[in-house]
N, CA, C and O atoms as a Tinker XYZ file with bonds, in Angstrom:
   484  protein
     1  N      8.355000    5.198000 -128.625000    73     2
     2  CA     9.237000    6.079000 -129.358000    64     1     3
     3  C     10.640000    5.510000 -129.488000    63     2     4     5
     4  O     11.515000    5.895000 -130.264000    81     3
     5  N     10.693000    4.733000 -128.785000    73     3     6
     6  CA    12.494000    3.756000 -128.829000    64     5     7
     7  C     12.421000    2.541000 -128.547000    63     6     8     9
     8  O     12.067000    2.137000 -127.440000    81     7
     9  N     12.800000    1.683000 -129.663000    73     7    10
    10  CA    12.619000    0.435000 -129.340000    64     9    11
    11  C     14.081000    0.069000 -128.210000    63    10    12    13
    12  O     14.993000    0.862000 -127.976000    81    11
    13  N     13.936000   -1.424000 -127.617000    73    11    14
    14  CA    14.672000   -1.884000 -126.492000    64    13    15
    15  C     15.993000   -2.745000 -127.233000    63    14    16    17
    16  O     16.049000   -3.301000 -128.330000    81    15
    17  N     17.002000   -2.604000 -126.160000    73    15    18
    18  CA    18.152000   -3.291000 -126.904000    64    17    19
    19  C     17.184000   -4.872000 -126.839000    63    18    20    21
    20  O     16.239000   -5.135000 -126.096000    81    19
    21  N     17.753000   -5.634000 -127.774000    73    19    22
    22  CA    17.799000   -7.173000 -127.719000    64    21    23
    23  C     17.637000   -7.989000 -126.875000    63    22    24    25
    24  O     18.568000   -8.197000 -126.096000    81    23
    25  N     16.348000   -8.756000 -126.740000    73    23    26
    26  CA    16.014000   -9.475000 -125.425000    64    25    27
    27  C     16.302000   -8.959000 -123.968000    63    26    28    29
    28  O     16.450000   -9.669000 -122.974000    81    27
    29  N     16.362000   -7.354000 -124.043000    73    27    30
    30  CA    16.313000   -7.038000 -123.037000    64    29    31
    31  C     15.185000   -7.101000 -121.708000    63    30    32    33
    32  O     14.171000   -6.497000 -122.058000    81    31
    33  N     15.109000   -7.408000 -120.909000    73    31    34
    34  CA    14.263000   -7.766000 -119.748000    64    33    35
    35  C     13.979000   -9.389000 -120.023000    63    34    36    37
    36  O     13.244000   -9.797000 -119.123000    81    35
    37  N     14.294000  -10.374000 -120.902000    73    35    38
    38  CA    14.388000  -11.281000 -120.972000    64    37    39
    39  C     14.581000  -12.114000 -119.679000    63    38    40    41
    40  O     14.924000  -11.298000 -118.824000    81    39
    41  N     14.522000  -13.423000 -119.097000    73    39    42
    42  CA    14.535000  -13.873000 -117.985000    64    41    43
    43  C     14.731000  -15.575000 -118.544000    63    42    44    45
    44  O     13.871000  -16.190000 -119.176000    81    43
    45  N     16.378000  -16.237000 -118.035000    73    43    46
    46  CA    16.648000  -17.701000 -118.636000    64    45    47
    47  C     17.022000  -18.088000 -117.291000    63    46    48    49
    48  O     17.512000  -17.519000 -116.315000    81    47
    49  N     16.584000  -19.359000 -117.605000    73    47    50
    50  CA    17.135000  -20.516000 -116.258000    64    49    51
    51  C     18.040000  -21.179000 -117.848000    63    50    52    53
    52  O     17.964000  -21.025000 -119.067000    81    51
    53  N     19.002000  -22.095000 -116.677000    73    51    54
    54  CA    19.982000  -22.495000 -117.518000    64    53    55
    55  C     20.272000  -23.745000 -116.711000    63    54    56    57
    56  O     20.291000  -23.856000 -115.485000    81    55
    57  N     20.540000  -24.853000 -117.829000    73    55    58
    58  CA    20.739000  -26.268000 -116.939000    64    57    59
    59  C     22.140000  -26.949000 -117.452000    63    58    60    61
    60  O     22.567000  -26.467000 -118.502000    81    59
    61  N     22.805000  -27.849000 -116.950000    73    59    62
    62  CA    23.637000  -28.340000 -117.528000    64    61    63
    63  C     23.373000  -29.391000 -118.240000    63    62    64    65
    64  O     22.673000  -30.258000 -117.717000    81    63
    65  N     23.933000  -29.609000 -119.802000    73    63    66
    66  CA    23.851000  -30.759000 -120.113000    64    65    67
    67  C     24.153000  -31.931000 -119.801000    63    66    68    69
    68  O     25.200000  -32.298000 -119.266000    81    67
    69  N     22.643000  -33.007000 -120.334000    73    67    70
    70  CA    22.638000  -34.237000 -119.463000    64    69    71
    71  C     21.577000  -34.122000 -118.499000    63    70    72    73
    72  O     21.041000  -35.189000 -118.198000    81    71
    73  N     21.204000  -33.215000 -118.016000    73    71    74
    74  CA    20.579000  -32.709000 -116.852000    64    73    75
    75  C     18.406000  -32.501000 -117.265000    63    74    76    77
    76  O     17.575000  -31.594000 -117.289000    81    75
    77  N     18.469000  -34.277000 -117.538000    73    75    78
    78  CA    17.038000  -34.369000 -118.357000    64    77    79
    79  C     16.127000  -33.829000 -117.566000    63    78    80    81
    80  O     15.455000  -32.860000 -117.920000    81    79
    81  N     15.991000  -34.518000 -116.182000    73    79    82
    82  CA    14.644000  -34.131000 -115.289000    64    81    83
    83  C     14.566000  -32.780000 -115.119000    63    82    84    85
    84  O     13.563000  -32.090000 -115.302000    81    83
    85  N     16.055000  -32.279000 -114.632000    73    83    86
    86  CA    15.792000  -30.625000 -114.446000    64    85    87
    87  C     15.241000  -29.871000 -115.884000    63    86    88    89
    88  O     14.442000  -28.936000 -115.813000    81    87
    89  N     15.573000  -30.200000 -116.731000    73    87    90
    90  CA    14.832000  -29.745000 -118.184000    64    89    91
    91  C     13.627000  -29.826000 -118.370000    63    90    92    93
    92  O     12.809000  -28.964000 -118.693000    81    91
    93  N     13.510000  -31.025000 -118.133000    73    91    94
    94  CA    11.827000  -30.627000 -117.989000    64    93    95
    95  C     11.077000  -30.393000 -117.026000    63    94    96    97
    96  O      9.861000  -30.222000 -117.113000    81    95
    97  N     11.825000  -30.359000 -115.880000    73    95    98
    98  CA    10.573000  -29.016000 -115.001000    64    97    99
    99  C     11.303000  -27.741000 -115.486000    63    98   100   101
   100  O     10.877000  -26.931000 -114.663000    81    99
   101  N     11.992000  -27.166000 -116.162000    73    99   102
   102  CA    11.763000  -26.223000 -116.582000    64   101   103
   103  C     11.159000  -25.480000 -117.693000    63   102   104   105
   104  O     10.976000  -24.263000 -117.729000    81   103
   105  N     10.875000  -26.321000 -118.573000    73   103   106
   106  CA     9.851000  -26.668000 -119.435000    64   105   107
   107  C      8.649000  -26.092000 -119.338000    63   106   108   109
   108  O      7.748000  -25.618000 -120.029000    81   107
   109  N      8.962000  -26.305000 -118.221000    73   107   110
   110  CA     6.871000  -26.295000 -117.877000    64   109   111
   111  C      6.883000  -24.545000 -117.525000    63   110   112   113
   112  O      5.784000  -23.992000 -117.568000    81   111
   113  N      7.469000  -24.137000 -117.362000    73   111   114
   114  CA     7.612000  -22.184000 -117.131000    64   113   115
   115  C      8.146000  -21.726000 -117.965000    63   114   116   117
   116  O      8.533000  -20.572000 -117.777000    81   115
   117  N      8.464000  -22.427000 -119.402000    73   115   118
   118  CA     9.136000  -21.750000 -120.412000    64   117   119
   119  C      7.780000  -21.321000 -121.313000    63   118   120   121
   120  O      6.814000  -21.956000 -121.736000    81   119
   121  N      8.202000  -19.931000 -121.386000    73   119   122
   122  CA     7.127000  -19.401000 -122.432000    64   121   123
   123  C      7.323000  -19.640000 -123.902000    63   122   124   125
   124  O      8.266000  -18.997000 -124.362000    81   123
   125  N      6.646000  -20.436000 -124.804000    73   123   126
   126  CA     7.297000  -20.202000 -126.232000    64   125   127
   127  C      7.256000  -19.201000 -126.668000    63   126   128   129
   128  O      8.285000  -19.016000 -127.317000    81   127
   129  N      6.396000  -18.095000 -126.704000    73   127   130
   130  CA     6.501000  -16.895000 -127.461000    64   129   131
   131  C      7.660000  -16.260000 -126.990000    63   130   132   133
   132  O      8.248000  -15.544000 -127.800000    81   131
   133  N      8.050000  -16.350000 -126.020000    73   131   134
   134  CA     9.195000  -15.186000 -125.780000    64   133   135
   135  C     10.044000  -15.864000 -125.705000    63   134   136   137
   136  O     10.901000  -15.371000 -124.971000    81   135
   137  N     10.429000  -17.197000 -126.245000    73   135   138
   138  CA    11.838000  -18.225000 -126.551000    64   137   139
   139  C     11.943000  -17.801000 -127.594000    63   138   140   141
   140  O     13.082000  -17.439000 -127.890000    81   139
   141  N     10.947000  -17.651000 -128.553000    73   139   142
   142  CA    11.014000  -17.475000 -130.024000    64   141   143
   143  C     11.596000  -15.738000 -130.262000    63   142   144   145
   144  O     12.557000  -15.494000 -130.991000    81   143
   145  N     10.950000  -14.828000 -129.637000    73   143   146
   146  CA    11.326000  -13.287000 -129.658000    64   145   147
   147  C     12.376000  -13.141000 -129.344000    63   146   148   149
   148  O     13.048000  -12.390000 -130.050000    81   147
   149  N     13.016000  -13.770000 -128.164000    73   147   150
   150  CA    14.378000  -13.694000 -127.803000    64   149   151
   151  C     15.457000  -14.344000 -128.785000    63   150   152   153
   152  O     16.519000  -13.789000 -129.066000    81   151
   153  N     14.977000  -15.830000 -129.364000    73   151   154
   154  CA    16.376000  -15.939000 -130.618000    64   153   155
   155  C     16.238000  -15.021000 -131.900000    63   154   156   157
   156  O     17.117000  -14.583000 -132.643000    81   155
   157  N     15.040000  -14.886000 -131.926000    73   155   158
   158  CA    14.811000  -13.777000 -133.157000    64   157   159
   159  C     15.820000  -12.326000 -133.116000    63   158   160   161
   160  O     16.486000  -11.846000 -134.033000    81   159
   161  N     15.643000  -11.817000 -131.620000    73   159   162
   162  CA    16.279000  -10.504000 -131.599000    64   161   163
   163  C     17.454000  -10.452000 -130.848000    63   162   164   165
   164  O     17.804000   -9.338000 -130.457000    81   163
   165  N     18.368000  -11.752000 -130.469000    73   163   166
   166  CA    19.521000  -12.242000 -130.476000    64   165   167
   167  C     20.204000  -12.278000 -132.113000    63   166   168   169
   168  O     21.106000  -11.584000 -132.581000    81   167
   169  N     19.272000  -13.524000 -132.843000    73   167   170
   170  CA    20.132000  -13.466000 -133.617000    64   169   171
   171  C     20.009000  -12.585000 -134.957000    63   170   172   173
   172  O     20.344000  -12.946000 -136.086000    81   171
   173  N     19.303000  -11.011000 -134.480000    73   171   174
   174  CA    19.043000  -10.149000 -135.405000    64   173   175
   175  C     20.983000   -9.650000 -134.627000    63   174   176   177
   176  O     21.992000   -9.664000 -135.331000    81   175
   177  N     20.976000   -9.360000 -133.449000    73   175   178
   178  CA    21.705000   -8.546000 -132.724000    64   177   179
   179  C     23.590000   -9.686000 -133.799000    63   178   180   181
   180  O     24.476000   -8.919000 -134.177000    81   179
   181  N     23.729000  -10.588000 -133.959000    73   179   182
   182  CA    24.772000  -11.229000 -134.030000    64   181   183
   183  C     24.691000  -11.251000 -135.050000    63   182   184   185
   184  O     25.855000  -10.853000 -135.100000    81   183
   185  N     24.400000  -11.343000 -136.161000    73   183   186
   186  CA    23.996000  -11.324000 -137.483000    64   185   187
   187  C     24.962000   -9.651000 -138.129000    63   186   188   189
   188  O     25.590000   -9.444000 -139.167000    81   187
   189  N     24.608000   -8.616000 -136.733000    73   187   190
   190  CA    25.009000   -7.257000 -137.138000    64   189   191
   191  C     26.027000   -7.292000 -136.297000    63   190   192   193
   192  O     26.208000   -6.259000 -135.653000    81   191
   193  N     27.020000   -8.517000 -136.042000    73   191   194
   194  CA    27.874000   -8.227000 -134.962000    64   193   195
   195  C     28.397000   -6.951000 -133.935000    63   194   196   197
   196  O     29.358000   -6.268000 -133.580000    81   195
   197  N     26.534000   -7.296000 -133.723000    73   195   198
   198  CA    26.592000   -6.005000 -132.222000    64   197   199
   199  C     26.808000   -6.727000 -130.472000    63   198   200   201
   200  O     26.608000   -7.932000 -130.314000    81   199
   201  N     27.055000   -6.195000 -129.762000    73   199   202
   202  CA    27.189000   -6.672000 -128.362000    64   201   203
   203  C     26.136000   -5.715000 -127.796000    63   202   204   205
   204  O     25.254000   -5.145000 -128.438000    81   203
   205  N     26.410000   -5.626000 -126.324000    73   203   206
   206  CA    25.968000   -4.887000 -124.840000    64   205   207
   207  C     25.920000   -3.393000 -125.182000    63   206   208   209
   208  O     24.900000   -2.736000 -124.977000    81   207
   209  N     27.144000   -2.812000 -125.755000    73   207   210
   210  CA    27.611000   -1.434000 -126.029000    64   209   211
   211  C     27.078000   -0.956000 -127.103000    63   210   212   213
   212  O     26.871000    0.258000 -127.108000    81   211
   213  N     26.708000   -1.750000 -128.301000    73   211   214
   214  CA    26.662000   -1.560000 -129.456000    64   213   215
   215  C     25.489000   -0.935000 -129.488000    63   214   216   217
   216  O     24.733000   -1.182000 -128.548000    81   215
   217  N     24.819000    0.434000 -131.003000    73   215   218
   218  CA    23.529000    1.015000 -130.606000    64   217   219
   219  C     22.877000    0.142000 -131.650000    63   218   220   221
   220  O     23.068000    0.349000 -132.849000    81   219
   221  N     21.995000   -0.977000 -131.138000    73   219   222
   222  CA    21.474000   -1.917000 -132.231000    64   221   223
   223  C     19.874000   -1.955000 -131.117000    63   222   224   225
   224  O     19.918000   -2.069000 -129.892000    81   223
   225  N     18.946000   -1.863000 -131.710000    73   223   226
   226  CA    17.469000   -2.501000 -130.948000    64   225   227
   227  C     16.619000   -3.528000 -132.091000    63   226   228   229
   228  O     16.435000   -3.847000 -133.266000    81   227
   229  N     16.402000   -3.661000 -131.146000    73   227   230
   230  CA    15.123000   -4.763000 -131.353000    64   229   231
   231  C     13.787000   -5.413000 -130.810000    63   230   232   233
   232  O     13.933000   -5.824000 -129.659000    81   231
   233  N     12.722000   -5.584000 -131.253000    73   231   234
   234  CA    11.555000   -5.650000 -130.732000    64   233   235
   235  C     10.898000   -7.014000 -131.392000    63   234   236   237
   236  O     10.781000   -6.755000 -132.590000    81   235
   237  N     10.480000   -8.176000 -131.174000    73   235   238
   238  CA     9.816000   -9.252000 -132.081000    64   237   239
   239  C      9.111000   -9.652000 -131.138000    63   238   240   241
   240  O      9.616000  -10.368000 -130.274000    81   239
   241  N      7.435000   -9.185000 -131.070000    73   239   242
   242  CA     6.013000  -10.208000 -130.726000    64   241   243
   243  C      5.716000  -10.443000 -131.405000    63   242   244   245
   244  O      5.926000  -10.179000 -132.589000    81   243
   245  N      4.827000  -11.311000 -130.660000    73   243   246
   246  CA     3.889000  -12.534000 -131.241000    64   245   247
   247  C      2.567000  -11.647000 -131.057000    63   246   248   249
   248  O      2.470000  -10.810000 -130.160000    81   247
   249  N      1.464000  -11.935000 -132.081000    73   247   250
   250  CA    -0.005000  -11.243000 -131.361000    64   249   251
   251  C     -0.580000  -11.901000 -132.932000    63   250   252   253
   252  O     -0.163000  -11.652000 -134.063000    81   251
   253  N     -1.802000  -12.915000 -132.442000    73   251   254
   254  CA    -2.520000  -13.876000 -132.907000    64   253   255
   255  C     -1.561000  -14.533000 -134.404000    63   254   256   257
   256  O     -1.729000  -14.391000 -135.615000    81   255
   257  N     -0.687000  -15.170000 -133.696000    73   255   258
   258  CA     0.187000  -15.807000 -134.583000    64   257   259
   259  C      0.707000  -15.495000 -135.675000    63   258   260   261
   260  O      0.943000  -16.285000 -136.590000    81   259
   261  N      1.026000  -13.795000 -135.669000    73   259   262
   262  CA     2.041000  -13.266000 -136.541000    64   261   263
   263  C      3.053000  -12.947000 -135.790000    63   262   264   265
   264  O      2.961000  -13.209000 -134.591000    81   263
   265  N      4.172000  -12.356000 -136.259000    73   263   266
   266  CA     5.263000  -12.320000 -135.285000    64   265   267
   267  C      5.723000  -10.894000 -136.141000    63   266   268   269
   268  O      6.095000  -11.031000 -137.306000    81   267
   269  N      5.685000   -9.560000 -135.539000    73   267   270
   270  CA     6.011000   -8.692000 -135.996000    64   269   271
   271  C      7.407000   -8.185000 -135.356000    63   270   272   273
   272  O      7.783000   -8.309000 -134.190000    81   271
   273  N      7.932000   -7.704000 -136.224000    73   271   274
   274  CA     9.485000   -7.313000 -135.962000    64   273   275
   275  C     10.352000   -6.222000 -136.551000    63   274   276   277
   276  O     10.549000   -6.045000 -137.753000    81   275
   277  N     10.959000   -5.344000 -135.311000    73   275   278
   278  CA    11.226000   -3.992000 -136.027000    64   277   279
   279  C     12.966000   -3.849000 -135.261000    63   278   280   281
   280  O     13.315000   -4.463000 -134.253000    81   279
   281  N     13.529000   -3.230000 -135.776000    73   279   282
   282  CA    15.092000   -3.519000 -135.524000    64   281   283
   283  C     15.741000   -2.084000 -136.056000    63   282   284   285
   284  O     15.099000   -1.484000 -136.918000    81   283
   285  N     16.644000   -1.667000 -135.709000    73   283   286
   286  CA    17.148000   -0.750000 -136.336000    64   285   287
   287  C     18.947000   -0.770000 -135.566000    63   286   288   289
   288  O     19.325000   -1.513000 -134.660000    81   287
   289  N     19.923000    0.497000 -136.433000    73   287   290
   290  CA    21.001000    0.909000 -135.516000    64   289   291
   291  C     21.642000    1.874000 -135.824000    63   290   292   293
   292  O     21.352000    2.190000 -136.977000    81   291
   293  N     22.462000    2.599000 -135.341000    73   291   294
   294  CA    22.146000    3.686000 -134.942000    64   293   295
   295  C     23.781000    3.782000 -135.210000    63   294   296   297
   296  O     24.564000    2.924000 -134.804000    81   295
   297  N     24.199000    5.043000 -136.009000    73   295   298
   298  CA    25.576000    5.658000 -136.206000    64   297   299
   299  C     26.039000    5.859000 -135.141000    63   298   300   301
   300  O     25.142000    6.288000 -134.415000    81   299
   301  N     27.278000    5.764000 -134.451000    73   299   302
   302  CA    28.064000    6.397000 -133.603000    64   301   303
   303  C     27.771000    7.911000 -132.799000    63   302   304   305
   304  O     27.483000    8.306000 -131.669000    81   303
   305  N     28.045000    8.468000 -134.157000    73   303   306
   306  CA    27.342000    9.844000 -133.563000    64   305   307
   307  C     25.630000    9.917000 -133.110000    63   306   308   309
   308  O     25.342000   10.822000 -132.326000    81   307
   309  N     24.654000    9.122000 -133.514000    73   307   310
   310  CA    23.685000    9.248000 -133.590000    64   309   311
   311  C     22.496000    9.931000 -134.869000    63   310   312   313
   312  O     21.311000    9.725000 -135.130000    81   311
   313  N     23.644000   10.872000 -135.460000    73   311   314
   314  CA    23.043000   11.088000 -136.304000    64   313   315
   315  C     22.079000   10.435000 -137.667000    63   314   316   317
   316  O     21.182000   10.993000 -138.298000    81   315
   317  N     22.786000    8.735000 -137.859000    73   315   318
   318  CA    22.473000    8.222000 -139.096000    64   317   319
   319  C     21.211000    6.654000 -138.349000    63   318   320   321
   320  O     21.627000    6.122000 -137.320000    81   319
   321  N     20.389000    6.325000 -138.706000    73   319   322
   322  CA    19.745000    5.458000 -137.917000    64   321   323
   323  C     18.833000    4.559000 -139.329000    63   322   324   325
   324  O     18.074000    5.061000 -140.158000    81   323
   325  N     19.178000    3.385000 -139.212000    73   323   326
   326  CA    19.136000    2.376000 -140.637000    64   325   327
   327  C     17.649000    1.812000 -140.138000    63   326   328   329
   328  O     17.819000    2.061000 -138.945000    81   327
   329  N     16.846000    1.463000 -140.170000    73   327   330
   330  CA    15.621000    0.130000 -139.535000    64   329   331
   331  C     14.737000   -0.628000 -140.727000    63   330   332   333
   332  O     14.399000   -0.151000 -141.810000    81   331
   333  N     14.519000   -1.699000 -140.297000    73   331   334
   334  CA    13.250000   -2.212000 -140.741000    64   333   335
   335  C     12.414000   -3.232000 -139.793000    63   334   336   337
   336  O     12.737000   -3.845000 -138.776000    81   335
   337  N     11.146000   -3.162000 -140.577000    73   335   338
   338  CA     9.971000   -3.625000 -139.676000    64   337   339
   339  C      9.633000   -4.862000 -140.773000    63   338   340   341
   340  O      9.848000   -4.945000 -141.982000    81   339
   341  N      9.236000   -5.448000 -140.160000    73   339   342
   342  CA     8.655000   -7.017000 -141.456000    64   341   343
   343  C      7.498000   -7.769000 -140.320000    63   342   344   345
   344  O      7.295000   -7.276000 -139.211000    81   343
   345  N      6.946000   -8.765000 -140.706000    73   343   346
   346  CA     5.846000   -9.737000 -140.527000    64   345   347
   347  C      6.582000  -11.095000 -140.679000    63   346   348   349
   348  O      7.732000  -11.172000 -141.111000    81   347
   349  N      5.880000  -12.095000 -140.315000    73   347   350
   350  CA     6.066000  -13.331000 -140.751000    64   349   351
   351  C      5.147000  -14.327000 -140.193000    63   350   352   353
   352  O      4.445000  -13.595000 -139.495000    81   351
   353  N      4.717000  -15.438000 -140.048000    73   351   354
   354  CA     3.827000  -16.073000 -139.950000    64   353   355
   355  C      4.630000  -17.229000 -139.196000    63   354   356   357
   356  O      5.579000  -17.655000 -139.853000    81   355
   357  N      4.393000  -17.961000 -137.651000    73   355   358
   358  CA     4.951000  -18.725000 -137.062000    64   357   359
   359  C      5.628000  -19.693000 -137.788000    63   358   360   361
   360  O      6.546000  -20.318000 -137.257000    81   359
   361  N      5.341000  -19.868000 -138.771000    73   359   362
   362  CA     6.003000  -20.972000 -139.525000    64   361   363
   363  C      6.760000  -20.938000 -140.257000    63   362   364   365
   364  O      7.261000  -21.955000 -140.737000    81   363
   365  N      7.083000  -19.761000 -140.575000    73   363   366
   366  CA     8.512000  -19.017000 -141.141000    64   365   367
   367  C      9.387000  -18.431000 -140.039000    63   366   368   369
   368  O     10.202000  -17.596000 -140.432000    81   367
   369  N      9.379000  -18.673000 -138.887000    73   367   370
   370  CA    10.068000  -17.756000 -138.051000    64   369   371
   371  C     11.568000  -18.532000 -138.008000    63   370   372   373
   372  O     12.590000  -17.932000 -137.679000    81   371
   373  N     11.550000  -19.578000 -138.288000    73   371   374
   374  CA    13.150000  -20.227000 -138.307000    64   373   375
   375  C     14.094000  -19.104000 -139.414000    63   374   376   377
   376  O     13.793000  -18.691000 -140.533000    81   375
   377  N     15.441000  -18.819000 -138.481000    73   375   378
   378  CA    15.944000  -17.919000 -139.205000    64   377   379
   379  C     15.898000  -16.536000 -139.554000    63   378   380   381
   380  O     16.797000  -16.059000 -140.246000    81   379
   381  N     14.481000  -15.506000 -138.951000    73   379   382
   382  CA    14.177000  -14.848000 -139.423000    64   381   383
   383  C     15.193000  -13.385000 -138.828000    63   382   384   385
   384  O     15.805000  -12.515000 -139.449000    81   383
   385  N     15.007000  -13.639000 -137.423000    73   383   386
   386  CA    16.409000  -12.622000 -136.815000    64   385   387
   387  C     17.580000  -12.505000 -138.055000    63   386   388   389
   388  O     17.981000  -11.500000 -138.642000    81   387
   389  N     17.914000  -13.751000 -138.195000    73   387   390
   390  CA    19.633000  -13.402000 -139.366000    64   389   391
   391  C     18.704000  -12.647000 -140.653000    63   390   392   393
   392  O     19.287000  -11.745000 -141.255000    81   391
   393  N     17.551000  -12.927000 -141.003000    73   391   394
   394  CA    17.318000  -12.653000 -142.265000    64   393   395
   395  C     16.833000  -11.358000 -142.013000    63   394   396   397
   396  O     17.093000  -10.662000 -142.994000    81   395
   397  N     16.107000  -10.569000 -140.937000    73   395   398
   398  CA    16.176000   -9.101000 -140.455000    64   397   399
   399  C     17.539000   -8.757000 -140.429000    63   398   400   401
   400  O     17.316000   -7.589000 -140.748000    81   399
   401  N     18.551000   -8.782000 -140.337000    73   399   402
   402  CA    19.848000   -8.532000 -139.801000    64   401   403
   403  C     20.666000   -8.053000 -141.190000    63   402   404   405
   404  O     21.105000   -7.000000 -141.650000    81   403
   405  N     20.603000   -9.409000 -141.559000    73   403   406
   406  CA    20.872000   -9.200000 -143.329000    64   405   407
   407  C     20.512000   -8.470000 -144.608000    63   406   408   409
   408  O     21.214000   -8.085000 -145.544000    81   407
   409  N     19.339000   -8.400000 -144.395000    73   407   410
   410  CA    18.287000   -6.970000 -144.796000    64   409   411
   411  C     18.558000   -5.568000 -144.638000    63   410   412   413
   412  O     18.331000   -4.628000 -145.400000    81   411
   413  N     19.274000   -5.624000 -143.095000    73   411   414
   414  CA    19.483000   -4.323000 -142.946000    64   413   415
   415  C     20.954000   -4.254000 -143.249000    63   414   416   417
   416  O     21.372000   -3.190000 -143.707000    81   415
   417  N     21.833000   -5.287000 -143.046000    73   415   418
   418  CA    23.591000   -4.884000 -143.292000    64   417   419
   419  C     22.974000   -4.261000 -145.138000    63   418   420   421
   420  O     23.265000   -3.070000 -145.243000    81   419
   421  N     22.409000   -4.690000 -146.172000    73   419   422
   422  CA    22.019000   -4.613000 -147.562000    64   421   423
   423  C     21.232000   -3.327000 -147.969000    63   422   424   425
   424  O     21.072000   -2.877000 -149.104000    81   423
   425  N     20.704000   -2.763000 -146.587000    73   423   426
   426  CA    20.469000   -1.376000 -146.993000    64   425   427
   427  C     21.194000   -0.566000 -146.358000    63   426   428   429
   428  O     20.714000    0.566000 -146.422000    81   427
   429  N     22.111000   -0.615000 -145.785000    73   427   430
   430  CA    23.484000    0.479000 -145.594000    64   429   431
   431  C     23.875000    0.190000 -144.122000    63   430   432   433
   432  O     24.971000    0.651000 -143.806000    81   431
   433  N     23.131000   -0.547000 -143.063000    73   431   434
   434  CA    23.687000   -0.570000 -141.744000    64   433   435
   435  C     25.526000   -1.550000 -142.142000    63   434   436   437
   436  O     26.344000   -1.802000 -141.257000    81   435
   437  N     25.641000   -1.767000 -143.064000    73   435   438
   438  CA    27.300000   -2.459000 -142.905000    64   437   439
   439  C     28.469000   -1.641000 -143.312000    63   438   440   441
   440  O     29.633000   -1.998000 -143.493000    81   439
   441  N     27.779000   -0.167000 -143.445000    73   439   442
   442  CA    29.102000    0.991000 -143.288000    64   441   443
   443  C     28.930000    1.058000 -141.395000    63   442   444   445
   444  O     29.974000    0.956000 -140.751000    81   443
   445  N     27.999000    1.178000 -140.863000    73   443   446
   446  CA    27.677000    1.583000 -139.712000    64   445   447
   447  C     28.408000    0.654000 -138.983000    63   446   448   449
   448  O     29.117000    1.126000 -138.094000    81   447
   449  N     28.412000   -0.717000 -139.162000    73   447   450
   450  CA    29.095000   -1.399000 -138.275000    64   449   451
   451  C     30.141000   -1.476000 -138.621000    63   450   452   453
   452  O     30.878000   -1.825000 -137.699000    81   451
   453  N     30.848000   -1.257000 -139.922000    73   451   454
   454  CA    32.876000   -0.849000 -140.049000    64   453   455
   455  C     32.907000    0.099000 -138.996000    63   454   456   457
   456  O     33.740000   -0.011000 -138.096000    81   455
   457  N     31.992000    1.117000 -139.023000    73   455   458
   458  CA    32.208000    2.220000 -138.382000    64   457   459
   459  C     32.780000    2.009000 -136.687000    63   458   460   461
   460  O     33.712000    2.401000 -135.985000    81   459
   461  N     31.514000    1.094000 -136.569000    73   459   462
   462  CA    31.643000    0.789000 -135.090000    64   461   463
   463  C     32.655000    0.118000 -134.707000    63   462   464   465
   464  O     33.230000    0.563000 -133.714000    81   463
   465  N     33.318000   -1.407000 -135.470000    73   463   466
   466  CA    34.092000   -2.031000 -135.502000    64   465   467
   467  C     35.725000   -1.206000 -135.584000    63   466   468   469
   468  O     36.763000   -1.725000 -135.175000    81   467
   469  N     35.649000   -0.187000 -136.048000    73   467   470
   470  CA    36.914000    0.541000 -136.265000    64   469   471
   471  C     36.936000    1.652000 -135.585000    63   470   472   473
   472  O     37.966000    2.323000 -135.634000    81   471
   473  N     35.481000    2.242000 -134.561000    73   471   474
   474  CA    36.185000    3.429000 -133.424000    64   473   475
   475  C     36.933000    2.970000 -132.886000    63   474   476   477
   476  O     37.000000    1.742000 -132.840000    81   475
   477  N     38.055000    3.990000 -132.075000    73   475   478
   478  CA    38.640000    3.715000 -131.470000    64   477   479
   479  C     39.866000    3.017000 -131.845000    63   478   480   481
   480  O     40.813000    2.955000 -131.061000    81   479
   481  N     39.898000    2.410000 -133.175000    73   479   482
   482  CA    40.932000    1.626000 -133.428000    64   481   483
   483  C     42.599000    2.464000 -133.418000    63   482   484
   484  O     43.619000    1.812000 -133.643000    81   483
């Protein structure tokens, strides 16, 4: 009934650059499907220059090599709530977060984020 903020429950090891060997033993525990879900619904989340606070969700699996994806956000008050859901096929997934993101600033979520951008101001 509610999708999750953005790569939330997500889980990154992080190495410093330069730092080859440690890269690739980490490699070896990196899941691709959920590398791919996580930049997808990152860069759905930045695309709508939302943060931590912001009411933006997102959801992108994988299940037999489609990658389904549903996103939405949500007015201030709560009252107004923008979404869309799309498909794509692993081989289109480059880009597809900004191009969910963009989709939705084009059907009205980019009053929502003046909105957000200017509470409080």
């Amino acid at each position: 009934w509610m999708l999750p903020a953005p790569a939330q429950g997500a889980v990154m090891v992080a190495c410093r650059a330069g730092e080859n060997e440690l890269f690739a033993h980490c490699q070896k525990f990196n899941n691709i499907d959920t590398e791919i879900c996580v930049k997808i619904e990152r860069d759905f989340l930045t695309t709508l220059m939302g943060g931590c606070s912001t009411p933006i969700c997102a959801l992108a699996e994988i299940k037999e090599g489609t990658l389904t994806f549903k996103g939405n956000i949500f007015s201030i008050d709560g009252n107004e709530k923008i979404e869309i859901e799309a498909e794509c096929t692993l081989s289109e997934v480059a880009d597809f977060g900004i191009k969910m993101g963009q989709e939705l600033l084009a059907k009205g979520a980019d009053k929502i984020v003046a909105e957000i951008r200017n509470f409080g101001a």
